[in-house]
Each structure stands twice: as structure tokens, then as C-alpha cells.
C-alpha positions as a Markdown table, in Angstrom:
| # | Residue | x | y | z |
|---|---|---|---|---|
| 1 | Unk | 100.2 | 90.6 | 81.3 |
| 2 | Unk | 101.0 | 86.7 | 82.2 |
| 3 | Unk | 100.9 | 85.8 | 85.5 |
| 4 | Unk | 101.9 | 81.4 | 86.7 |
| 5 | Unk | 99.7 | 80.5 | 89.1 |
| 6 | Unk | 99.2 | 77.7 | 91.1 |
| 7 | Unk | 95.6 | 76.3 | 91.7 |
| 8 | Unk | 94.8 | 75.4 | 95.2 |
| 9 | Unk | 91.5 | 74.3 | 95.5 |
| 10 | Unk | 89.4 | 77.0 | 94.5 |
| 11 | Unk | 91.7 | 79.8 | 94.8 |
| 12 | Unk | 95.2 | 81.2 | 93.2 |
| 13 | Unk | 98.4 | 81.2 | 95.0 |
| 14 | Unk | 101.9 | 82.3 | 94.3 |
| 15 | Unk | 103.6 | 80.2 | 96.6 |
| 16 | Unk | 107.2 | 81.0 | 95.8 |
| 17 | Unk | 106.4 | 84.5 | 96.0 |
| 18 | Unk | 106.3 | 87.2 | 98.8 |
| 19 | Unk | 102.8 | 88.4 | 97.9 |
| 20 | Unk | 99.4 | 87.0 | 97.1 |
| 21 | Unk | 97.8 | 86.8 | 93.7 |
| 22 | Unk | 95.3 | 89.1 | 95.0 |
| 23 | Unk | 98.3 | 91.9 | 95.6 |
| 24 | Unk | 99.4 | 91.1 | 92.2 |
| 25 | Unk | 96.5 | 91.5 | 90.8 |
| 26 | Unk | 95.6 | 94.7 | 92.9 |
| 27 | Unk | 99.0 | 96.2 | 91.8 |
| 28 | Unk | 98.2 | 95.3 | 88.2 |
| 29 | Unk | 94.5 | 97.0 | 88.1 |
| 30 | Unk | 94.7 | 99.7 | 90.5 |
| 31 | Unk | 98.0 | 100.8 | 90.6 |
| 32 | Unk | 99.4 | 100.7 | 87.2 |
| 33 | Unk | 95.6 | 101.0 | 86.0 |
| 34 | Unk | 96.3 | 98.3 | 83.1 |
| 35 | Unk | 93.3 | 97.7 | 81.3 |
| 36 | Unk | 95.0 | 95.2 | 78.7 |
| 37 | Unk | 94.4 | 91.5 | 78.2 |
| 38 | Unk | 95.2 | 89.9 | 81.5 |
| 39 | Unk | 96.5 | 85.8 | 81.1 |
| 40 | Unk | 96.8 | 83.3 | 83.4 |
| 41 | Unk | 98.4 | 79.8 | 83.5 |
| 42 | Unk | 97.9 | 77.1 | 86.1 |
| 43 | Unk | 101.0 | 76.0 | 86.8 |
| 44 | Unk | 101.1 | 72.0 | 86.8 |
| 45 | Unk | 98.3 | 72.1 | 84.7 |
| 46 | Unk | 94.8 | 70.9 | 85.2 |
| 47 | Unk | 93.7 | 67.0 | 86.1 |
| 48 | Unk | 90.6 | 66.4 | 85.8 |
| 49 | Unk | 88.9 | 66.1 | 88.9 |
| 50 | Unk | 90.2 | 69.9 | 89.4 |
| 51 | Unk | 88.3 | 71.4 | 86.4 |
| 52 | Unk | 85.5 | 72.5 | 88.5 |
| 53 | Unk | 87.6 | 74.1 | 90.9 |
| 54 | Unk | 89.3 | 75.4 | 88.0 |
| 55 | Unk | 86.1 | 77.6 | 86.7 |
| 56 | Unk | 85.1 | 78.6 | 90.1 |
| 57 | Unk | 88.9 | 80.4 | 90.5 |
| 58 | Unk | 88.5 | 81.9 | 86.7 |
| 59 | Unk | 84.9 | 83.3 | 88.3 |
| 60 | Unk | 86.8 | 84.6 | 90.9 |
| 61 | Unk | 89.3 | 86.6 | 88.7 |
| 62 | Unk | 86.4 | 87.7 | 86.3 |
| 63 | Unk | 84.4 | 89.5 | 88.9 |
| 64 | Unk | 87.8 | 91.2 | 90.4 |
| 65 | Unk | 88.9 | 92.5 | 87.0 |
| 66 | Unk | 85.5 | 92.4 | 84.7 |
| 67 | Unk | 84.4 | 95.3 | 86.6 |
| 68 | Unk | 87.5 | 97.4 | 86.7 |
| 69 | Unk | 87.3 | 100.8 | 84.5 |
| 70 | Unk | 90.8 | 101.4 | 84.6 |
């Protein structure tokens, strides 16, 4: 699965959406119990000065779905 997210600050947002990432991500793991690869592209890109925020939001989605069995 491929999801476009936006960056804002440290956290992803779908901001032309009706839900958060986090419900999409929720539905994704827990509903439809996917266990596949799981993709994700900043939308906009990455400037530099965002790169640590960057890694602290791919943190973020590595402890919500490095832990899930499925």
C-alpha cells in the first residue's frame, strides 16, 4: 500500500481528506489486517531543514506498524 502524505512538522496529515493518517493507517493494520510492505511519500517533498522532522515522523510510523502481527 501507497499512501501521499503531507509532512507537518513532525507529524503526517492528509489534509484534503476526511480522516487522519492515523485512521488510515488504523483501517490499513487492524481492519483489513495487511501485513504487506507499507510506502509512504511526502508530498512536496523534503527541504532540507525538514529532514529531521522527517525521521522523527518515519519513527512515528515504525513503532505504529513495526509491532503489528497482523
Amino acid at each position: 500500500i501507497h499512501i501521499r502524505g503531507h509532512l507537518s512538522g513532525t507529524r503526517w496529515t492528509l489534509p484534503d481528506a476526511p480522516f487522519s493518517f492515523e485512521e488510515v493507517i488504523q483501517l490499513v493494520l487492524e481492519e483489513w489486517n495487511y501485513t504487506g510492505p507499507l510506502t509512504l511519500e511526502p508530498e512536496g517533498g523534503i527541504d532540507q531543514e525538514s529532514w529531521p522532522d522527517f525521521l522523527q515522523a518515519l519513527n512515528w510510523l515504525k513503532s505504529v506498524t513495526g509491532n503489528h502481527s497482523g
